[in-house]
C-alpha positions as CSV (number, residue, x, y, z in Angstrom):
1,X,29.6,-7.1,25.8
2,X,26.3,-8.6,27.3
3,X,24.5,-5.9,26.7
4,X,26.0,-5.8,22.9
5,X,24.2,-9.7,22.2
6,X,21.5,-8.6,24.1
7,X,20.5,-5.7,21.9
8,X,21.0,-7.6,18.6
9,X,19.5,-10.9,19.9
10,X,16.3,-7.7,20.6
11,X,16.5,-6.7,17.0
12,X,16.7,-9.7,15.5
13,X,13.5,-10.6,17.0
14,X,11.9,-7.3,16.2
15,X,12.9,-7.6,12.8
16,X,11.5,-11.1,12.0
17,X,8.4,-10.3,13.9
18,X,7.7,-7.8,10.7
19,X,7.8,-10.7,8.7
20,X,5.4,-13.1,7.9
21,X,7.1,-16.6,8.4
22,X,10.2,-14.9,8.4
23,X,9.8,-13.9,4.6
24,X,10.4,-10.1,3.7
25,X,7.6,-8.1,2.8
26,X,9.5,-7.3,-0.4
27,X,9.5,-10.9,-1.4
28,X,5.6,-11.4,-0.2
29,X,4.9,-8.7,-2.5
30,X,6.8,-9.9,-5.3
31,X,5.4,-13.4,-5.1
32,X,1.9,-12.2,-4.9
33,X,2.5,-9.9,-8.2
34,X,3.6,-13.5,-9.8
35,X,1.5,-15.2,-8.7
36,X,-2.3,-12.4,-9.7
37,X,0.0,-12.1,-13.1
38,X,0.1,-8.5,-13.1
39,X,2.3,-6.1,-14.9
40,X,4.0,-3.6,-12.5
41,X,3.9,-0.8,-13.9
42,X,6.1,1.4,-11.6
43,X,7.9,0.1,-8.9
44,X,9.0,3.2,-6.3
45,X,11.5,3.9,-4.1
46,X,9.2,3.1,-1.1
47,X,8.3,-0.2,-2.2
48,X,5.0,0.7,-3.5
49,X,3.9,-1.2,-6.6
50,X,1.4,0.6,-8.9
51,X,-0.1,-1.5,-11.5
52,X,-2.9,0.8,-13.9
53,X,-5.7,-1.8,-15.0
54,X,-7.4,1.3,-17.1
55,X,-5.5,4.0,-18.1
56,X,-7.4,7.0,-19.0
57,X,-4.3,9.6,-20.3
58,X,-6.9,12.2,-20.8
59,X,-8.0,12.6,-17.7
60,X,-7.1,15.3,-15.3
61,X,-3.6,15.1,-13.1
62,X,-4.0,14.7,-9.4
63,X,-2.9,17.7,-7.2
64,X,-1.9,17.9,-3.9
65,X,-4.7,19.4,-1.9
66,X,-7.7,18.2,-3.9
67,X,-10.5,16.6,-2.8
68,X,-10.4,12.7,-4.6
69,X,-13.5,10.8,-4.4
70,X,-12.1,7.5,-5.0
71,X,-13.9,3.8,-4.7
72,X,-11.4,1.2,-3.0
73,X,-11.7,-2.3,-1.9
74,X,-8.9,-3.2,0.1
75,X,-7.1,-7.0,1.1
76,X,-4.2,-8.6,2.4
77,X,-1.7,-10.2,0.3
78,X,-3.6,-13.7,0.9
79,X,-6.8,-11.9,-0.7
80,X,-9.1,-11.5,2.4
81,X,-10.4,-7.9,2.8
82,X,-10.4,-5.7,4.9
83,X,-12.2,-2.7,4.0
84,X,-14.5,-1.4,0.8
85,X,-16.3,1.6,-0.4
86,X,-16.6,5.4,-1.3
87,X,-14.5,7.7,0.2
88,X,-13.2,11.2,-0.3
89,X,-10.2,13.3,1.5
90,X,-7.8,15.3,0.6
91,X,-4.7,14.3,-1.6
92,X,-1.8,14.9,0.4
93,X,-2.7,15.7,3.6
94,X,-1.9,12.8,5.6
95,X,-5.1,12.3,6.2
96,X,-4.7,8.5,4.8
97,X,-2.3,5.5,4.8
98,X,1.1,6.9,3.6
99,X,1.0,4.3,0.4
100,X,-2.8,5.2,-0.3
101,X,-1.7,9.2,-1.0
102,X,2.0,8.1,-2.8
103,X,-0.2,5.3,-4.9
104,X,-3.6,7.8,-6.1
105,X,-0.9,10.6,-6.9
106,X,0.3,8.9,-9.6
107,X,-3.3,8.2,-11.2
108,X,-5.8,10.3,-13.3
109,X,-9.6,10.9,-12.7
110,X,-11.0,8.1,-14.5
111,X,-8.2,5.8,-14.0
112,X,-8.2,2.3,-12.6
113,X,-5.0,1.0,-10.6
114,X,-4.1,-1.5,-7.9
115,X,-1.4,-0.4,-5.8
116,X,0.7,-3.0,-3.5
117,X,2.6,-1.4,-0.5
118,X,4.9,-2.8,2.5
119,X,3.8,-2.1,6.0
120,X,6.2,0.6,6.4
121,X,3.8,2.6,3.8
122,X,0.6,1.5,6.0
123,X,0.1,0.6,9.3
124,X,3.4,-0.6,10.4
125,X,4.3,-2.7,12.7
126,X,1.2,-2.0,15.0
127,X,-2.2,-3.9,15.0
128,X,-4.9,-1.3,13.7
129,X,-8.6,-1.6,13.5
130,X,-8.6,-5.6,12.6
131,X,-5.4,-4.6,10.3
132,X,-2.2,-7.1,11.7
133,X,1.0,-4.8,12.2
134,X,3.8,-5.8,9.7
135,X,0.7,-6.3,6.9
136,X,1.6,-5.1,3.3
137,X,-1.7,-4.0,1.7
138,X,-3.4,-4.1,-1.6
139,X,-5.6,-1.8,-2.7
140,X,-8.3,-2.0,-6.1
141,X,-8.5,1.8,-6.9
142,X,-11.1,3.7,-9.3
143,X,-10.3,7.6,-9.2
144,X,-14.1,9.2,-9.7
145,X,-13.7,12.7,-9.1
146,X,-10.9,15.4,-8.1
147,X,-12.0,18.8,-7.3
């Protein structure tokens, strides 16, 4: 029976050490979408918030195994960043965050979006590159190029 209390005293823990102050991410991500005044504009199953800022309909679909040159700027829910620039890879290879690919999938060359995902869809619960585990990430997407 010990052993029993032991193990969910364990995941208790482990489960609010995801958390920032105890708050889901879910909630931390809803609150910052309130508070920035944005329009979601598809919530998925994952979590992942995708919010278009410029739509460009006639631009061309995203593929899986096209190159995307994309320019990024990337922060934390409290609006510090992280990381900015130019960068190109390949669109569903794995080569990036899990909510990076799921998020630019949905976009179009030309297109403007910010997309909002949990930890789960990042980095996890593991510290990475100055990146606390248990983060939930926002990016500032514009799709240049898809070849």
């Amino acid at each position: 029976m010990r052993k029993i209390y032991l193990f969910l005293a364990i995941l208790a823990v482990a489960i609010t050490a995801c958390q920032k102050d105890g708050i889901p991410e879910d909630d931390q991500i809803n609150s910052y979408v309130t508070s920035k005044n944005l329009t979601v504009t598809e919530k998925t199953a994952s979590g992942l918030r995708y919010i278009v800022t410029k739509a460009n309909p006639t631009g061309a679909a995203l593929k899986a195994g096209q190159i995307i040159n994309v320019n990024y700027a990337g922060t934390f829910l409290s609006g510090k960043s992280f990381d900015s620039g130019n960068f190109s890879f390949v669109l569903g290879a794995g080569r990036v965050v899990e909510g990076f690919d799921e998020g630019i999938a949905k976009m179009r060359v030309g297109e403007k979006a910010i997309i909002i995902f949990p930890s789960t869809l990042g980095y996890g619960p593991n510290d990475y590159n100055g990146i606390p585990g248990g983060s939930p990430l926002v990016f500032d997407i514009e799709v240049v190029s898809a070849r």
